[in-house]
Each structure stands twice: as C-alpha cells, then as structure tokens.
KEPA-259042 format. One record per residue (C-alpha): residue in one letter; chain; x negated, y, z. Coordinates in Angstrom, 3 decimals. Example, Ala and Ser with C-alpha at 12.3 -4.5 7.8 and 13.67 -1.06 7.14 Angstrom:
<nodes>
['A','A',[-12.300,-4.500,7.800]]
['S','A',[-13.670,-1.060,7.140]]
</nodes>
This chain:
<nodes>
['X','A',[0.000,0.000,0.000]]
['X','A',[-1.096,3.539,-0.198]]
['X','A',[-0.916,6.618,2.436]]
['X','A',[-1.525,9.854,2.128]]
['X','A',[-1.997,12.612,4.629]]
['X','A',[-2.931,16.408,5.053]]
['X','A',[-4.503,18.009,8.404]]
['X','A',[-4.137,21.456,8.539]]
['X','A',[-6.143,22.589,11.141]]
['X','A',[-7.676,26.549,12.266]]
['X','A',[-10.387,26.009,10.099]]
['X','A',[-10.022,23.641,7.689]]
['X','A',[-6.971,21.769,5.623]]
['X','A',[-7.946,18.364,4.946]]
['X','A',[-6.380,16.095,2.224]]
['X','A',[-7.247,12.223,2.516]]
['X','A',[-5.508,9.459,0.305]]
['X','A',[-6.178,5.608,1.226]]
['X','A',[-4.951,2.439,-0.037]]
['X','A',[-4.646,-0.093,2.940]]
['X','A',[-4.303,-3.745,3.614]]
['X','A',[-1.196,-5.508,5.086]]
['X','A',[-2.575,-5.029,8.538]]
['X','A',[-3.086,-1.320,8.141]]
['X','A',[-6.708,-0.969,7.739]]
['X','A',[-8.359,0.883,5.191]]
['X','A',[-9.342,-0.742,2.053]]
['X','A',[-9.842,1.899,-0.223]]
['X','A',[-10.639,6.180,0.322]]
['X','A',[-8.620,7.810,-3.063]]
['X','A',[-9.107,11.227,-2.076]]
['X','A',[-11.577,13.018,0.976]]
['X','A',[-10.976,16.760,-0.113]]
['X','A',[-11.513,19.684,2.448]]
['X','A',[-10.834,22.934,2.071]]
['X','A',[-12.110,25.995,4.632]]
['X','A',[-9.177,28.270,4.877]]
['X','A',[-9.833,29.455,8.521]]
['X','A',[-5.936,29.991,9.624]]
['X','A',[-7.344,30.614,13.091]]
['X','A',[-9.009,34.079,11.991]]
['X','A',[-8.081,36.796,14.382]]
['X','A',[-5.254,35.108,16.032]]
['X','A',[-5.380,36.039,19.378]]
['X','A',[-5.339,39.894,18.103]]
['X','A',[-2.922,39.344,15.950]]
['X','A',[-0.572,36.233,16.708]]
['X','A',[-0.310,35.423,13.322]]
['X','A',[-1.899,34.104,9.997]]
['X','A',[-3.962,36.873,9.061]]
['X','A',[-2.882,37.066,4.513]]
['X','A',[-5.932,35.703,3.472]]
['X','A',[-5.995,32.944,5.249]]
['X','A',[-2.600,32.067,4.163]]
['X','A',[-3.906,32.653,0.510]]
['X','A',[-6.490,30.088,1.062]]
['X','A',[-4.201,27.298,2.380]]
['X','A',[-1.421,27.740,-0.300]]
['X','A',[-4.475,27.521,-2.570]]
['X','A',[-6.329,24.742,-0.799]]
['X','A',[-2.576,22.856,-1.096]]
['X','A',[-1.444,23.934,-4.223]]
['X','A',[-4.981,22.148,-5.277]]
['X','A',[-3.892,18.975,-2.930]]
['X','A',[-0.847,18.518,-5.260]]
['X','A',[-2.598,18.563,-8.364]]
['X','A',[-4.990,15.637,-7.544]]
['X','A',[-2.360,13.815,-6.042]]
['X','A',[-0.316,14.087,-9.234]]
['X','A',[-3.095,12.843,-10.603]]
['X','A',[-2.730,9.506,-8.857]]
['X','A',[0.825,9.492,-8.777]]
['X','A',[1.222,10.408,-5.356]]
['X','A',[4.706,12.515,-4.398]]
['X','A',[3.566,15.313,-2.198]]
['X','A',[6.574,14.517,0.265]]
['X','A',[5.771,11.038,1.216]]
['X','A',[2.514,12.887,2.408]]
['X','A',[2.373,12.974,6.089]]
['X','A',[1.111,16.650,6.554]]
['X','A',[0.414,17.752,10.220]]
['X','A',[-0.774,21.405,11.429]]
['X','A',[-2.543,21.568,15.139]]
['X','A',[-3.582,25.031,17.722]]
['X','A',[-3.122,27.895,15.567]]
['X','A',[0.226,27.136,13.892]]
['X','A',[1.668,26.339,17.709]]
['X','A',[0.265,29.713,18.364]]
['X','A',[1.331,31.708,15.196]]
['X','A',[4.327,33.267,14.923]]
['X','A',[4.670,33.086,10.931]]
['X','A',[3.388,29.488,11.191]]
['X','A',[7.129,27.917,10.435]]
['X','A',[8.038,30.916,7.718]]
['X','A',[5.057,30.078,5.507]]
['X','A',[5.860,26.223,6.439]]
['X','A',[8.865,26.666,4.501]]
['X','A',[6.876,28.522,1.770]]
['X','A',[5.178,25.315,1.420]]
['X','A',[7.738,22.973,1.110]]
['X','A',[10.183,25.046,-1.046]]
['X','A',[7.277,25.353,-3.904]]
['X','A',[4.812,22.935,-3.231]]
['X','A',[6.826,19.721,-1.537]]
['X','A',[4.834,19.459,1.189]]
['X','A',[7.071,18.751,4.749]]
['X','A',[4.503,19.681,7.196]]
['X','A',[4.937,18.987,11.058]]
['X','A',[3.335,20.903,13.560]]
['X','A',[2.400,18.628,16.259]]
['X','A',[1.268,18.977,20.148]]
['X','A',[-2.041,19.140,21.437]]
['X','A',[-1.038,15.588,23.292]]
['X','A',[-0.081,14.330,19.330]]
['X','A',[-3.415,15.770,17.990]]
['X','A',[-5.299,13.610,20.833]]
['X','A',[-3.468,10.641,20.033]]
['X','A',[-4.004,10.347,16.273]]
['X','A',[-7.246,12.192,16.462]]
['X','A',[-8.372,8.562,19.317]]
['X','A',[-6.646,6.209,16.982]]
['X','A',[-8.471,7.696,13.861]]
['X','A',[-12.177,7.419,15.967]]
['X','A',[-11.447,4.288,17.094]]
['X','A',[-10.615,2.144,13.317]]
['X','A',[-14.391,3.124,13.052]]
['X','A',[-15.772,1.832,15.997]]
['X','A',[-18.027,-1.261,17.103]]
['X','A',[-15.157,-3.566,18.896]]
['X','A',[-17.904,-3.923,22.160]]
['X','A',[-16.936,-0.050,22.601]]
['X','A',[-14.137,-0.827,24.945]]
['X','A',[-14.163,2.836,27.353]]
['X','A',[-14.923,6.162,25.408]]
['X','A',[-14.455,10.223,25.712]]
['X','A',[-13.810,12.294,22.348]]
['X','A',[-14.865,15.580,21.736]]
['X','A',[-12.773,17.042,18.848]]
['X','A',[-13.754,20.756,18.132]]
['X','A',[-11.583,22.516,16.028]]
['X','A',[-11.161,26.172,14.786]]
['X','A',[-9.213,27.507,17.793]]
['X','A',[-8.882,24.445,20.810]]
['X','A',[-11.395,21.608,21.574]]
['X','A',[-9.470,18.349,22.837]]
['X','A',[-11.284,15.901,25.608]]
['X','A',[-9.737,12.442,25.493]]
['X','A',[-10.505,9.623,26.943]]
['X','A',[-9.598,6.273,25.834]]
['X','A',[-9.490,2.839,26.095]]
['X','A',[-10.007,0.890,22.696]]
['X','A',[-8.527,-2.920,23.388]]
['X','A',[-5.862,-2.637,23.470]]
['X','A',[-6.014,1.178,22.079]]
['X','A',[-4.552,3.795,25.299]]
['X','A',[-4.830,7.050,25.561]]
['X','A',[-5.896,7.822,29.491]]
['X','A',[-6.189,10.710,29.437]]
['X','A',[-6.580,14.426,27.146]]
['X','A',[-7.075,18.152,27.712]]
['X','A',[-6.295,20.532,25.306]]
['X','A',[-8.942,23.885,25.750]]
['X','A',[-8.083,27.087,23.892]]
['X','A',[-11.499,27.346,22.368]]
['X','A',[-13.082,26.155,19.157]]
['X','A',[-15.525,27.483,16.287]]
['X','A',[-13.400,29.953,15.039]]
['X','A',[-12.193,31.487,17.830]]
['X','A',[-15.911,31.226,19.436]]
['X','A',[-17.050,33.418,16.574]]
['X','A',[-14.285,36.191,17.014]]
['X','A',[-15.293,36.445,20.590]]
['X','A',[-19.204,36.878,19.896]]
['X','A',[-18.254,39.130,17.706]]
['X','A',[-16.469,41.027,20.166]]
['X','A',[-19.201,40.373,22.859]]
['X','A',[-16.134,38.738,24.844]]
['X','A',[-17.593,34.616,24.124]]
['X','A',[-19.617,33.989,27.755]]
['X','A',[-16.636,35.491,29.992]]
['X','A',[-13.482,33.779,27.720]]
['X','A',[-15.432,30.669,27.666]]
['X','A',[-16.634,30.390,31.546]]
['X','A',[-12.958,30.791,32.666]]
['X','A',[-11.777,27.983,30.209]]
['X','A',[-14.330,25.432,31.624]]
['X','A',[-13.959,26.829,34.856]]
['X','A',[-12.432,23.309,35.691]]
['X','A',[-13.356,20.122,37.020]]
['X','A',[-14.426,17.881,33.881]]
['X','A',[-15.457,14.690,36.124]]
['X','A',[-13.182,12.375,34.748]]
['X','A',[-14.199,13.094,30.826]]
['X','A',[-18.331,13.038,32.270]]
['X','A',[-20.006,10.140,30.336]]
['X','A',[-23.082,9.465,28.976]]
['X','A',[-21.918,9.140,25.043]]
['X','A',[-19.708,11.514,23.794]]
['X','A',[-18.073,10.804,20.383]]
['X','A',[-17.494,13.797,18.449]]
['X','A',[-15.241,14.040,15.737]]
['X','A',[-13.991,16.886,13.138]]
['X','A',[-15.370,19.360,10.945]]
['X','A',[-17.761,21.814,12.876]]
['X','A',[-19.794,18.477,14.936]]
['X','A',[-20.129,16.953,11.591]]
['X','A',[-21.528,19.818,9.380]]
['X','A',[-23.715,20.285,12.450]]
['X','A',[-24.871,16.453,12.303]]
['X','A',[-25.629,17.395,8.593]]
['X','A',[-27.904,20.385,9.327]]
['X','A',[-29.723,18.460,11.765]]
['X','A',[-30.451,15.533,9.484]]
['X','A',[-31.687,18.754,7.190]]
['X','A',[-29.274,17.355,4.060]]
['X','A',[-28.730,19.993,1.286]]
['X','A',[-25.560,17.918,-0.137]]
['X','A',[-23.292,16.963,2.518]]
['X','A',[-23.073,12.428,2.741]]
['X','A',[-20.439,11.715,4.674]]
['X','A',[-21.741,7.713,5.057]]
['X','A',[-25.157,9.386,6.658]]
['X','A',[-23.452,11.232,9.383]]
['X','A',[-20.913,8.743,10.152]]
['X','A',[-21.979,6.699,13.535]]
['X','A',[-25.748,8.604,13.791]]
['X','A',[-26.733,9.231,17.228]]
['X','A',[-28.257,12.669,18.674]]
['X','A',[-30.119,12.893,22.566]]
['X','A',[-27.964,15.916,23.761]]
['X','A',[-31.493,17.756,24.509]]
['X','A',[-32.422,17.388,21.158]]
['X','A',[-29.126,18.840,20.171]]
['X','A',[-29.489,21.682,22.655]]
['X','A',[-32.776,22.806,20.923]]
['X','A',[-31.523,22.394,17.659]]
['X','A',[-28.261,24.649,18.744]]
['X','A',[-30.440,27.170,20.380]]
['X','A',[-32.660,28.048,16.821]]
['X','A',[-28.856,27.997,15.134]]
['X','A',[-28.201,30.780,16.896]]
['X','A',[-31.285,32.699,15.827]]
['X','A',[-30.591,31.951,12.174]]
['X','A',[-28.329,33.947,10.211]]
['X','A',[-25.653,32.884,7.888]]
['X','A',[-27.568,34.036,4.847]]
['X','A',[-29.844,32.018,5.994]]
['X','A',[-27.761,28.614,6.417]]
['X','A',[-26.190,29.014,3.061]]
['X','A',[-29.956,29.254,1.424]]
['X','A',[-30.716,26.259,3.121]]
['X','A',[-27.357,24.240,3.395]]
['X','A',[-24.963,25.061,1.044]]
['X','A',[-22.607,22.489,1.408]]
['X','A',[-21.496,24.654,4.268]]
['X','A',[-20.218,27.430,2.756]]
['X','A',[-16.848,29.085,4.612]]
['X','A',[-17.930,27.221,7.328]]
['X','A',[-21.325,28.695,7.778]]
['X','A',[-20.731,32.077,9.553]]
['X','A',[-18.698,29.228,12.291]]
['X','A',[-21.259,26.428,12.989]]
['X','A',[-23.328,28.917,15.609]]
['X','A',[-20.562,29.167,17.570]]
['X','A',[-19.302,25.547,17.199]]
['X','A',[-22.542,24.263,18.557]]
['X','A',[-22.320,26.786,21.320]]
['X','A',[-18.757,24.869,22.087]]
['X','A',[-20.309,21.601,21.686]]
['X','A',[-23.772,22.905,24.023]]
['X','A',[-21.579,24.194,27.292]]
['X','A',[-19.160,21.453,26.707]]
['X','A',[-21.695,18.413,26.750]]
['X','A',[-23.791,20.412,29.926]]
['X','A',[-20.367,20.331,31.821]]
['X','A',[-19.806,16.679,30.647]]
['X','A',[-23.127,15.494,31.968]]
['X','A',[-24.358,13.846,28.424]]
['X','A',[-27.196,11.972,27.316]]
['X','A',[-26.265,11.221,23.666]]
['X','A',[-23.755,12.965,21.330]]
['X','A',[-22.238,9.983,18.728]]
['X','A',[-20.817,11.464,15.380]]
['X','A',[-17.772,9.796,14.038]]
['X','A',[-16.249,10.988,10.298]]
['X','A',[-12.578,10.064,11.025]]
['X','A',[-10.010,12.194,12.752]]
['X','A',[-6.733,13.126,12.768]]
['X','A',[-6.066,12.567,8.702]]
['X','A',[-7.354,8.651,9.449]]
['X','A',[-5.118,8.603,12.940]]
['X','A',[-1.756,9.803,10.712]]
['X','A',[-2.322,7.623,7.264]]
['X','A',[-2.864,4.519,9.667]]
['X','A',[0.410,5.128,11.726]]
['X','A',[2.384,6.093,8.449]]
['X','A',[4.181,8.849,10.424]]
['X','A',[4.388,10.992,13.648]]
['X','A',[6.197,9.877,16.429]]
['X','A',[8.634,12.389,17.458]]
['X','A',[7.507,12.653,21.090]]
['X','A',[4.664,14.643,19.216]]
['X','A',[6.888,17.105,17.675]]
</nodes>
C-alpha cells in the first residue's frame, strides 16, 4: 500500500511518500521533499503568519501537489499535520482553509502531546530492537518536545512541550532577549528526561549532524543513527556561533533558509543536553512525517 503525509512545522513543511508492507513498515521512500518556509518568523510579536511565510508554504505545497500528481497520489488522502506555531497563530485555520479550497490538502493541527506521540513512533521504526528505554529531543522552529519512551511494546511515558526552538531562538538573539526567555523555560526540574543518550530528531539536529560531518551535499543515510560525545558537540556549537551565515552558506549550502537558524538551534540543543546530563547525542532521520504515514491517520484525542 502507499501513504503519504505532510509536516508542517515553524520552520520547515515536509512532504514524505512511502509504499509499505502488510505489517506497516516501510518498504519503499517515493518522495523526501523539504521545504524551509519558517511559519514561526516573528510570532510572538505578531501572533500570526507573518505574509511571506505564508507565501512560502502555499508555494512549498502547491509544489507537494505537483509531484504527487506525478505519482498518482490525491492530495486529500494525504495525512497533513501542522505543530507550535499554527496552535499559536491566529490566521493558522483561515489560511488552512486557503489550502484545502485550492490545493486539496485537509490539514490537522495537532497537540504538542500528538506531535510527541508520532514524532516517538516515527524514531522508534528506526531503531536497534535492544533499545528498549529512550528520551527524544525534537527541536523545532518555535517548541522543543522531551519524550521519553518505552520501545517494546512502544509507550509514551512521558513528554514536555517547551516554547522554544531554532526559530524562535534566533528572534530572541536578535532582540538580545535569548539567555533570559530561555533560563525561565528550563527553569524546571528535567530529572526524569536526564540520560546518557539523547536521540534527536527533526530538521535543525540533523543539518547540524551534517555540518559536523563537514558534508557539502546533505546524505540523509550518513546522518541517520551517527553518534556525537555531547562535549564534542558543545565545541563544535560554540565556533557555530562565531561563524556567520555568509559564511555557512559558502561552506554548506545544502542549508540554505535554514542557515541564519542552525546557531541558535545548537544553542537549544547545548543548554538542553547540559540540563539533561548527556554523554552522547544519537541522530535519528525520522520524525513526525514517518510517525503519521505509519499510523495512516491521527487519532482524534490529538486534535
């Protein structure tokens, strides 16, 4: 059979397309697009998708529905979720409707305790089965979710939701407002999500897996399960944050939107792991996008 989901996220709208078995697992990818739209720009200030942002994403989908045309894939039997900033923004369900009266797309905006879920379920159809007790660290454009699971059978224990991610990290540097917005929101006790591995999934820990291994081209296969000591990764986030974004798109330019966000993404990830107590940072390449197209739908609980 084949599945076919969108993530629209505060940074990024992801498209992936599968074919799976009769068990559910992935046979077959038939799409891996992403698009950096940043719908999380400005959206404390403002409360709402700033115009170019929403010009990206109806581009970014209006793209979507081309190449799934092109495999014969109706965009609504896609199963389209949006995460922080479209609970946040008040235009969110207005351009929602946009969406689906031109392009087709029926897109659910789900709670942080639904983004956990499918986000755990996604990491986990990757994992070694001996991994039976992990934490996730999914970084987004405007929240970072901490979940921890258990993998057989699969149970979420537990999940925070924190209102801070790349793209709202870089609005508050900007602002000079980053160390005091960001000490209040970990001002909490994180001893039940401490661990000495922490898997870390999405877009902003995975370009920054990609810059560390130095590649030019983004390979997703090279960056899926690789392994980082947390100092390491504090070293390597530290000289980040002394290079410009001119700078990173000379020498990486896979990233492109996403450059003038990884600084403050692997800020996130630095006070994050240092409250967590790490040793080892574990990259996984599935998410929410695998989490959906393996459940075939959203449970309405997440709604």
């Amino acid at each position: 059979m084949r599945r076919a989901s969108i993530d629209i996220g505060s940074n990024s709208v992801l498209l992936l397309a599968v074919e799976l078995d009769s068990d559910g697992v992935i046979t077959k990818e038939l799409l891996n697009e992403s698009f950096i739209t940043s719908l999380g720009k400005d959206l404390d200030d403002a409360k709402k998708f700033h115009p170019d942002s929403i010009k990206a994403t109806y581009e970014a989908l209006s793209e979507y529905k081309k190449l799934l045309d092109k495999i014969n894939f109706l965009a609504n039997d896609v199963i389209a979720t949006a995460t922080e900033a479209s609970r946040v923004s008040t235009n969110s369900r207005e351009f929602f409707k946009k969406i689906k009266d031109e392009l087709g797309f029926n897109i659910q905006i789900i709670s942080s305790d639904g983004e956990a879920y499918y986000t755990a379920l996604g990491v986990v159809s990757s994992l070694e089965k001996s991994e039976e007790k992990i934490i996730i660290m999914d970084i987004g454009g405007a929240s970072t979710e901490l979940i921890q699971i258990d993998t057989a059978p699969f149970k979420i224990v537990k999940s925070i939701s924190l209102p801070v991610g790349s793209v709202r990290a870089t609005d508050w540097k900007s602002k000079g407002e980053f160390d005091s917005k960001v000490s209040e929101i970990l001002n909490k006790d994180f001893s039940d999500y401490q661990t000495d591995t922490l898997v870390c999934v999405a877009g902003s820990m995975t370009a920054l897996a990609s810059i560390y291994l130095g590649q030019k081209e983004y390979v997703d296969s090279k960056v899926e399960g690789m392994k980082i000591s947390f100092k390491s990764f504090t070293e390597f986030a530290h000289d980040l944050r002394n290079t410009n974004v001119e700078n990173l798109l000379m020498l990486f330019p896979f990233l492109g939107k996403r450059a003038p966000m990884v600084a403050g993404g692997s800020h996130v990830a630095e006070l994050i792991g240092n409250k967590l107590k790490i040793d080892t940072i574990k990259i996984s390449t599935r998410g929410l996008r695998y989490g959906t197209v393996i459940t075939g739908g959203i449970d309405e609980q997440y709604i």
